[in-house]
VOMAR-423063 format. One line per 2 residues: number of its first residue (from 1); their letters; for each residue x, y, z of C-alpha. Coordinates in steps of 0.25 Angstrom, whole numbers, plus 2048, in hexadecimal, padded with zeros to 3 digits. Example, Ala and Ser with C-alpha at 12.3 -4.5 7.8 and 13.67 -1.06 7.14 Angstrom:
<pts>
1 = AS = 831 7EE 81F ~ 837 7FC 81D
</pts>
This chain:
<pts>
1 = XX = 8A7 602 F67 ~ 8B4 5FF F5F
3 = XX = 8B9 5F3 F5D ~ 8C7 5EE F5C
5 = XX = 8CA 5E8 F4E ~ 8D3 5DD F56
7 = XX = 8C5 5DA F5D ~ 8BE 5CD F5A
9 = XX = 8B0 5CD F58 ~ 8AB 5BF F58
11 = XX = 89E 5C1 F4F ~ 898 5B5 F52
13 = XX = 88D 5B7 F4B ~ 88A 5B1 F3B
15 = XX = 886 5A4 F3E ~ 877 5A7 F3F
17 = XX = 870 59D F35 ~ 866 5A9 F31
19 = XX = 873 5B0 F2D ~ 878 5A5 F24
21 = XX = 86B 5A3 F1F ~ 86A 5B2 F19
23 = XX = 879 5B0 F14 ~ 875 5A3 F0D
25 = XX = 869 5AB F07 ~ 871 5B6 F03
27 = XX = 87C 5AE EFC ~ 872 5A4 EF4
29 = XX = 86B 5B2 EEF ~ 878 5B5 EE9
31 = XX = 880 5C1 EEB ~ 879 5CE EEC
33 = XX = 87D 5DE EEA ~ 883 5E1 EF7
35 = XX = 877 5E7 EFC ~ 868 5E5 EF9
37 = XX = 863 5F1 EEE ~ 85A 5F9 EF9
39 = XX = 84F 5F6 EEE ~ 852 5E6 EEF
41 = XX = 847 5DF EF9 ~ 853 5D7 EFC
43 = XX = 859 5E3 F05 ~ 850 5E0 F11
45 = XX = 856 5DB F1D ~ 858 5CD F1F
47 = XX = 852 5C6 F2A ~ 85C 5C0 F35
49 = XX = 858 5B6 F40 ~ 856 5B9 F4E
51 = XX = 862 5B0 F50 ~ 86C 5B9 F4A
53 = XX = 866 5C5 F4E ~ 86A 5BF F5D
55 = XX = 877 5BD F59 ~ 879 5CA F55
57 = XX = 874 5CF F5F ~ 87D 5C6 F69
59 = XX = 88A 5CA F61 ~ 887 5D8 F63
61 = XX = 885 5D6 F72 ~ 891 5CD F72
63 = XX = 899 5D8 F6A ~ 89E 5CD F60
65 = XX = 896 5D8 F55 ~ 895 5E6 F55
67 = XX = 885 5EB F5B ~ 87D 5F0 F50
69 = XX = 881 5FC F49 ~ 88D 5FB F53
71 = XX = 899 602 F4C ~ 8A6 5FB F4E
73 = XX = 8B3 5FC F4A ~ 8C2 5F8 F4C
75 = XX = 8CC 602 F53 ~ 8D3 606 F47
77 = XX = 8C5 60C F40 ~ 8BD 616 F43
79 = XX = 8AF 61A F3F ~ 8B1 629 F3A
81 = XX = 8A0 62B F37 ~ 895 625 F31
83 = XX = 88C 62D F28 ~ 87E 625 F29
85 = XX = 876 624 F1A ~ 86D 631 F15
87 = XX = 864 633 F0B ~ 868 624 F03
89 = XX = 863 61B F0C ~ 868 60F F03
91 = XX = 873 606 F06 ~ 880 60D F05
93 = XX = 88B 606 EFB ~ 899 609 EF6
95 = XX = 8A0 616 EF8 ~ 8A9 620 EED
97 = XX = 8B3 62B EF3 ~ 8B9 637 EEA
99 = XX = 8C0 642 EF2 ~ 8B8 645 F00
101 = XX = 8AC 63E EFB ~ 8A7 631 EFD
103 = XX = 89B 62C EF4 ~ 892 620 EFB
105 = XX = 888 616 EF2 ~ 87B 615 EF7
107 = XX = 871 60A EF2 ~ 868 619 EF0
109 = XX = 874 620 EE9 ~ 881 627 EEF
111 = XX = 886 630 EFA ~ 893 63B EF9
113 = XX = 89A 63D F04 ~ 8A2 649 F08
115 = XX = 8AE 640 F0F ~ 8B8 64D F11
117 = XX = 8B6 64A F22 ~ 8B5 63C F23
119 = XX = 8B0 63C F31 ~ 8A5 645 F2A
121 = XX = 8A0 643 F1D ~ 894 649 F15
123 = XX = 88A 645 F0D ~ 88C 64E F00
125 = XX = 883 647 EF7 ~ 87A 63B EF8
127 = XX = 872 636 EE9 ~ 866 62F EE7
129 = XX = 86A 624 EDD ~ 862 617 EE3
131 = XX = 86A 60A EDB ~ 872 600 EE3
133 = XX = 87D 600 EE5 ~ 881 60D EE2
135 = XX = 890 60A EE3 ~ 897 617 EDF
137 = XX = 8A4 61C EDC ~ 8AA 629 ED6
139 = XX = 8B5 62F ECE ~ 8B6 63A ECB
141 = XX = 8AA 644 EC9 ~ 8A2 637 EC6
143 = XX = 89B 62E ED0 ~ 896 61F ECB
145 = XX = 88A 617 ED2 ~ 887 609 ED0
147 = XX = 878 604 ECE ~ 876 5F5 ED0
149 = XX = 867 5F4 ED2 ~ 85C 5F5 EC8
151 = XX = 857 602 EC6 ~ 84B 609 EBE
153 = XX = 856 610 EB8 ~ 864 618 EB8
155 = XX = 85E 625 EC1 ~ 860 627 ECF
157 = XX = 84F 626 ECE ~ 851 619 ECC
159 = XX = 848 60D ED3 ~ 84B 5FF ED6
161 = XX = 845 5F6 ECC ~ 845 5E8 EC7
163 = XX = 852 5E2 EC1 ~ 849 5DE EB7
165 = XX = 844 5EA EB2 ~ 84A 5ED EA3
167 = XX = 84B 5FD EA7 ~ 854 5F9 EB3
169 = XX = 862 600 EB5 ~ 86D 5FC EBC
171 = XX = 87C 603 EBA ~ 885 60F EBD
173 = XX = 881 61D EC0 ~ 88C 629 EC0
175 = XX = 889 636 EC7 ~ 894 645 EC6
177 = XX = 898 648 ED5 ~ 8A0 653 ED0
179 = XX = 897 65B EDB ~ 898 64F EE6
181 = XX = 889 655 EEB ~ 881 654 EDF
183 = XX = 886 646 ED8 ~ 87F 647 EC9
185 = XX = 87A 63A EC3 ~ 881 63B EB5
187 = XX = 880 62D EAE ~ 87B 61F EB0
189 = XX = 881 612 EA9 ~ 878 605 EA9
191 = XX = 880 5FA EAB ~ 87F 5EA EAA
193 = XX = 87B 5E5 EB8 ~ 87B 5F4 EBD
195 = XX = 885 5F7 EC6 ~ 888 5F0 ED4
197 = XX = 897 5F6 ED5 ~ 8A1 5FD ECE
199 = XX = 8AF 600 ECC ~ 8B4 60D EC5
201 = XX = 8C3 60D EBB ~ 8C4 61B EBA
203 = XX = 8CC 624 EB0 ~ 8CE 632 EAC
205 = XX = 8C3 631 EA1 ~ 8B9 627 EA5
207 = XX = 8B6 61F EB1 ~ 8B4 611 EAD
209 = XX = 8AA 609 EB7 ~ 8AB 5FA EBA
211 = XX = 89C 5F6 EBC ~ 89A 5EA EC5
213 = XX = 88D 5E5 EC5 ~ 888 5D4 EC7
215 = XX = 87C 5CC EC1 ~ 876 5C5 ECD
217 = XX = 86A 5C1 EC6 ~ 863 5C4 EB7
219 = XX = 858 5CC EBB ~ 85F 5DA EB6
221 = XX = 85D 5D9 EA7 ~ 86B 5E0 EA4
223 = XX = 872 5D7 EB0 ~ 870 5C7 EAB
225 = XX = 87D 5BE EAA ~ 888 5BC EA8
227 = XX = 88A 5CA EAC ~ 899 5C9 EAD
229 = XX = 8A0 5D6 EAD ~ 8A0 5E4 EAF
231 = XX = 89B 5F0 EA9 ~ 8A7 5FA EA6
233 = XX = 89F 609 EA5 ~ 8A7 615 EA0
235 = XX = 8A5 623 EA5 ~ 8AB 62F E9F
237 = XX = 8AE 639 EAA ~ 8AB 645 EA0
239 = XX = 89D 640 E9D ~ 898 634 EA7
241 = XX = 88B 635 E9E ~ 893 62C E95
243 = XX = 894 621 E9F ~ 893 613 E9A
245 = XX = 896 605 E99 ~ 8A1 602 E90
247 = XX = 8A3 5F4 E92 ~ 89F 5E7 E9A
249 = XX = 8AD 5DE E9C ~ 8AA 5D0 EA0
251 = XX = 8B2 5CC EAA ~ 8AF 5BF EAC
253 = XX = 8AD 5B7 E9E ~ 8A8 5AA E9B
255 = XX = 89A 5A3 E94 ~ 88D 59F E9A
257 = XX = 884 5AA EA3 ~ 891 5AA EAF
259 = XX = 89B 5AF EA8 ~ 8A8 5AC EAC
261 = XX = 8A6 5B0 EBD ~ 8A3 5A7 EC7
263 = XX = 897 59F EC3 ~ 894 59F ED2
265 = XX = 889 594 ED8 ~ 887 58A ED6
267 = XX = 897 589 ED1 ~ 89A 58F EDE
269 = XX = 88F 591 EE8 ~ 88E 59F EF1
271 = XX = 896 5A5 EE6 ~ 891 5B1 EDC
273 = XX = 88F 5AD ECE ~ 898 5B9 EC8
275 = XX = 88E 5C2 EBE ~ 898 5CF EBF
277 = XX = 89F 5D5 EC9 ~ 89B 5DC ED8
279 = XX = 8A7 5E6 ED7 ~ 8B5 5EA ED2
281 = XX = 8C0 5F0 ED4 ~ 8C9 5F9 ECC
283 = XX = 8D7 5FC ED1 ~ 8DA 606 EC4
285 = XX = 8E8 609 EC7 ~ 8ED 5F9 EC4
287 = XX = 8E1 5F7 EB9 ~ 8DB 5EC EC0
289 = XX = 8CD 5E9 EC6 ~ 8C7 5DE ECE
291 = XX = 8B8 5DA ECF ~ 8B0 5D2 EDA
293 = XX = 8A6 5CC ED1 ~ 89C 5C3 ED7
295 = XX = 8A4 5B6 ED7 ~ 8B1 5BA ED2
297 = XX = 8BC 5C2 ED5 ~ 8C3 5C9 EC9
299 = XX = 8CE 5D2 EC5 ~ 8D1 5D9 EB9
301 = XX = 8DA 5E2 EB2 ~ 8D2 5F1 EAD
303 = XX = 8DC 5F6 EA8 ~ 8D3 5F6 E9C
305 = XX = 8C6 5FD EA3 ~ 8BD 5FA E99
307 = XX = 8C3 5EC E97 ~ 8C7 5E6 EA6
309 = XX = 8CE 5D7 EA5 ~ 8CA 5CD EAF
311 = XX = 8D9 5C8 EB4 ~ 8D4 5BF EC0
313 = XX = 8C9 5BA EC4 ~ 8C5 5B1 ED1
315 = XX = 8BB 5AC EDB ~ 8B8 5A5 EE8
317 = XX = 8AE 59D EE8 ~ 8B0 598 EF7
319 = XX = 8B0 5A5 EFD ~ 8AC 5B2 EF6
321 = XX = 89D 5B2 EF2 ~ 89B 5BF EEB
323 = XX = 8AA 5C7 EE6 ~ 8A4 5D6 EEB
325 = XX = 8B0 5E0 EEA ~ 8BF 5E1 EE8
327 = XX = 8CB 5E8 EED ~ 8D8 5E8 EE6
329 = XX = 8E5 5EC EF2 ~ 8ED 5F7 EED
331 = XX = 8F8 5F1 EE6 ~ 8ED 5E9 EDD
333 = XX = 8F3 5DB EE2 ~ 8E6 5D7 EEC
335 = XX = 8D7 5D8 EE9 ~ 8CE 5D7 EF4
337 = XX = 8C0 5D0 EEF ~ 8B4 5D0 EF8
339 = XX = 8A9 5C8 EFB ~ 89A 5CC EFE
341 = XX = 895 5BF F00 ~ 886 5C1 F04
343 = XX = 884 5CD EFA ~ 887 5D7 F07
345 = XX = 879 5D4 F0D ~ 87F 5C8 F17
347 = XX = 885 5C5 F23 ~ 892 5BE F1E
349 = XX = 89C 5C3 F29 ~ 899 5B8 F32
351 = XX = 8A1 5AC F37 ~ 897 5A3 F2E
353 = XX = 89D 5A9 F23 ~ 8AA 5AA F26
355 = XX = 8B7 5B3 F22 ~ 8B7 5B0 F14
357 = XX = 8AC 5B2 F0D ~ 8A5 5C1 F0D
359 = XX = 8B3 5C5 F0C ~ 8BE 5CA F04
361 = XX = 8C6 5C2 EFD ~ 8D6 5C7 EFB
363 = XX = 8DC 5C4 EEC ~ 8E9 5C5 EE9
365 = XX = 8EE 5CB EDA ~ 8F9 5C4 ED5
367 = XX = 8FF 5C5 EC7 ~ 902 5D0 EBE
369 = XX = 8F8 5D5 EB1 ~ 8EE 5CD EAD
371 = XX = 8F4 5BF EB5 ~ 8EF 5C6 EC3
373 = XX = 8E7 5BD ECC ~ 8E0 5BD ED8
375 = XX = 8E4 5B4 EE3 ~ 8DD 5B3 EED
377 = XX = 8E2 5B4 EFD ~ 8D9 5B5 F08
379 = XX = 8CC 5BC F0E ~ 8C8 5C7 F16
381 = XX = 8BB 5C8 F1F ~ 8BA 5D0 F29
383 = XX = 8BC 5CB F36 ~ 8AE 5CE F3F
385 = XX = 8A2 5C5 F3C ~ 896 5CD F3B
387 = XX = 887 5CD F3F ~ 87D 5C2 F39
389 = XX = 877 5D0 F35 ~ 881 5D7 F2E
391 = XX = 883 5D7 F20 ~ 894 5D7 F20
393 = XX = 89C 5D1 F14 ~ 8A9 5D6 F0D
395 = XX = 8A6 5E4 F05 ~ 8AC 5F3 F00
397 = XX = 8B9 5F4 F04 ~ 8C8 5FC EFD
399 = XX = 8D5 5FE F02 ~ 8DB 606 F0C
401 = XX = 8E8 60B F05 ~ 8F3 609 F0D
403 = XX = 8FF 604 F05 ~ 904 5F7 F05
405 = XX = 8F8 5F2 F0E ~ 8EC 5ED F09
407 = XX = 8E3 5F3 F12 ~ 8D2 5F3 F0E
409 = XX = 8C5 5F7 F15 ~ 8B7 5F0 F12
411 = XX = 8A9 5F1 F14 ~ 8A2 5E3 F1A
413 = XX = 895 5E7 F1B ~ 890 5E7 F29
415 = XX = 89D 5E2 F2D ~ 8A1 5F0 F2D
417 = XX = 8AE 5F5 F26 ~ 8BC 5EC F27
419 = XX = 8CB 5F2 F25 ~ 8D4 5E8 F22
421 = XX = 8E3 5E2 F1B ~ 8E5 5D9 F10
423 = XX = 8F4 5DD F10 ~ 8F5 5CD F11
425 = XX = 8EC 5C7 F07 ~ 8EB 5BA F0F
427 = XX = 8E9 5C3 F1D ~ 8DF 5CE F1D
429 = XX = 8DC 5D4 F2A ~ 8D2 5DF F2E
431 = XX = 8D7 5EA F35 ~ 8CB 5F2 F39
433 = XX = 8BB 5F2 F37 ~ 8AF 5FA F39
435 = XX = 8A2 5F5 F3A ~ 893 5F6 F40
437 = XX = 88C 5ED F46 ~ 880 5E7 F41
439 = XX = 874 5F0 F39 ~ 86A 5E6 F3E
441 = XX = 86B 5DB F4A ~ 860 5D2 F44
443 = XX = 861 5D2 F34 ~ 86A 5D4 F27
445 = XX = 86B 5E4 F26 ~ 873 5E8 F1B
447 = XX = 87C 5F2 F1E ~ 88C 5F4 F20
449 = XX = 898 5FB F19 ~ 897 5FA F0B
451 = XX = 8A4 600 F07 ~ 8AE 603 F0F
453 = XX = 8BA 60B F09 ~ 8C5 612 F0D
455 = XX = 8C8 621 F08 ~ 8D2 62B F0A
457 = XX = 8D3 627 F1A ~ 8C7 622 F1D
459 = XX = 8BC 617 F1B ~ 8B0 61A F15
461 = XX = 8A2 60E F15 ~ 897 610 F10
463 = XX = 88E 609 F1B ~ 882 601 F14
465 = XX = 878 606 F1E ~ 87F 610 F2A
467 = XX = 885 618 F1D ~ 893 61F F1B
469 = XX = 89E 61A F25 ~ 8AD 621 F27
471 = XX = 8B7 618 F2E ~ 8C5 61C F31
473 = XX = 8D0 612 F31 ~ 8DB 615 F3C
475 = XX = 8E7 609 F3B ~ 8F5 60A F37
477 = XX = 8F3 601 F2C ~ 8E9 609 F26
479 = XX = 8ED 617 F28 ~ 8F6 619 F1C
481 = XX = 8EA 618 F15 ~ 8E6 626 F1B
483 = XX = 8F0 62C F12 ~ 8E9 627 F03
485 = XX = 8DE 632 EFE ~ 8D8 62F EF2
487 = XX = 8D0 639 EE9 ~ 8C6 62D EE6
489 = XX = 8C0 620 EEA ~ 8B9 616 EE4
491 = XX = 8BD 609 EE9 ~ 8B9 5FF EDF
493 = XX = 8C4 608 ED7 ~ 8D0 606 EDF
495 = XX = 8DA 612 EE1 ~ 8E9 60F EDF
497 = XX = 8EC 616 EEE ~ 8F9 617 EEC
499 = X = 8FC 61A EDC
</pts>
């Protein structure tokens, strides 16, 4: 059935005590990577009571939330296709576009995409590179893949071993996709906490890589604290080979094992202790960057790739447990921040939870040069509380280019994909969603869009477990947007749309 977006769904459900009781459990673990490594014990299912699973089950009945699998969207969306997983069965992550190709992160490696007929795409390619989280992005003839869980070594043989082991590795990988069916692995680079994310400053020479990557614990003999900044790597388009790390800017300084971030509990209870950054993003064309680092939300100046300068730096220590991504408006005077409180394995879109946190927080820039700072104004969540069993909190997301709005789509998880206006910095509104119902009626399943991102017309997800979704937007106040084609895509490297 389609749904309305002026509809009200009630979503009565989120105030299970078996539901609260996994959150807490979550939370006092400390944030985790978005999703389990498949080789992590911790990826099973967690249990849910019988209580919840008759409220979900009596919501569905109710309609108040969509039935399982159920796919539901507002008038203004349309689900174009879905193209289920293949041969990596891992959990899908982030996604990279060049031309009519669309390049989608598995926990097992990557797939290609031949995206000419959207309502049709094909599987050109699909590599065996096991490594979560396999974030990737291209540019050029050159692809990059993130490794954030130990591994036996830097091959795509690798095995899942111990952190502890002194032969593990962890870092960046770089293949040739000058022939986009036959990807060649061409260099690794071993990196400091590996790689959970990362952010590329390209030029005409060189690509430099941002590498974001977090000490949650000591375990990893080259991840110990204070682990308080990131890993700049270097890679010569003539001769990725030569790829390596060229420096490690500290981007929050200070004495003692924290370093200058946000010391988290006890200080400030349900709030990350920074140990680097979850992610950044570079908008090249104004030389800036901002980072969602754990408990701290930065931005800084890169005009100096090798060198960037913290210029602002701020938290929220009553509502943001976790700073996961960022996305700068077009004219560089907003930054949206997000929140994945839970770690992504929770069921934080309930009204116990509330609107804001799980959310995004909407920053203001003011000032010029280095005297810029971030203000904050307001929240966003999206407006449907979701099943007890749904993993849903804020996650992927860019901009919809459409000039003199600030227009966005966003991954939630299970709670689907959201379209919405932060124009208004004090009033953001969603104007459109499509989401599934629950994968399961009677535990946590993980599953969701991971990314959701618009390109040249259409949104493209990368669905965690039902794999690759095409959404069309169909709305006056995003249909100016169809004009914009880009040659490339990767979002953590913002485009100027309209330089």
């Amino acid at each position: 059935m389609i749904l309305s977006s002026t509809r009200t769904r009630r979503r009565r459900l989120g105030v299970a005590t078996a539901a609260a009781g996994l959150l807490a459990a979550l939370l006092a673990a400390g944030p985790v990577s978005a999703t389990p490594d498949p080789g992590d014990k911790d990826a099973a299912p967690k249990s849910v009571s019988k209580s919840t699973e008759a409220e979900v089950e009596k919501a569905i009945s109710a309609g108040d939330i969509p039935g399982q699998d159920e796919v539901v969207h507002s008038d203004n969306i349309q689900h174009v296709t879905n193209i289920p997983k293949d041969a990596l069965p891992g959990t899908n992550s982030d996604l990279a576009f060049q031309g009519k190709y669309a390049f989608a992160g598995n926990y097992d490696g990557f797939r290609v995409f031949d995206i000419s007929d959207p309502k049709a795409p094909k599987t050109v390619a699909q590599v065996l590179c096991p490594g979560s989280q396999n974030d990737v992005s291209v540019s050029g003839n050159l692809l990059f893949l993130s490794t954030d869980s130990s591994r036996s070594d830097d091959s795509c043989a690798s095995t899942t071993q111990p952190a502890t082991e002194k032969s593990s590795w962890e870092g960046m990988k770089v293949f040739d996709i000058t022939d986009k069916a036959n990807p060649k692995y061409v260099a690794a680079v071993e990196t400091a906490c590996g790689s959970h994310t990362h952010s590329l400053v390209p030029q005409k020479k060189n690509v430099y890589i941002y590498v974001s990557s977090y000490s949650p614990s000591a375990t990893f003999p080259d991840c110990k604290p204070p682990h308080d900044g990131i890993s700049v790597i270097k890679v010569p388009r003539n001769a990725p080979q030569k790829a390596a790390v060229v420096s490690f800017p500290v981007l929050f300084p200070g004495d003692g094992e924290d370093g200058g971030g946000n010391p988290g509990a006890p200080t400030n209870p349900g709030v990350s202790k920074t140990t680097g950054c979850h992610d950044i993003t570079v908008l090249p064309s104004k030389d800036l960057a901002a980072g969602a680092c754990m408990g701290d939300g930065i931005l800084f100046s890169i005009a100096d790739p090798e060198h960037p300068k913290v210029i602002d730096q701020v938290q929220d220590n009553v509502n943001f447990a976790f700073w996961h991504s960022a996305t700068f408006n077009q004219t560089a005077n907003k930054v949206v921040f997000t929140d994945e409180l839970g770690g992504g394995g929770a069921a934080t879109c309930n009204a116990e939870i509330g609107p804001n946190r799980g959310a995004d927080g909407i920053y203001d820039i003011t000032g010029k040069g280095d005297k810029r700072k971030l203000v904050f104004k307001s929240y966003f969540k999206i407006p449907r509380h979701q099943a007890d069993t749904e993993n849903c909190v804020a996650h992927n997301g860019s901009l919809i280019p459409v000039k003199g709005k600030d227009l966005m789509v966003q991954a939630w998880y299970q709670g689907g994909v959201s379209v919405w206006d932060f124009t208004d910095s004090t009033k953001p509104e969603e104007i459109g969603y499509f989401e599934r119902g629950p994968l399961s009626t009677d535990k946590i399943q993980t599953g969701g869009s991971w990314s959701a991102y618009y390109y040249n017309g259409y949104i493209y997800s990368n669905d965690i477990a039902k794999g690759f979704d095409v959404l069309k937007v169909d709305d006056a106040r995003t249909d100016p947007a169809q004009k914009i084609r880009l040659g490339e895509l990767n979002v953590q490297t913002q485009p100027d749309y309209f330089g």
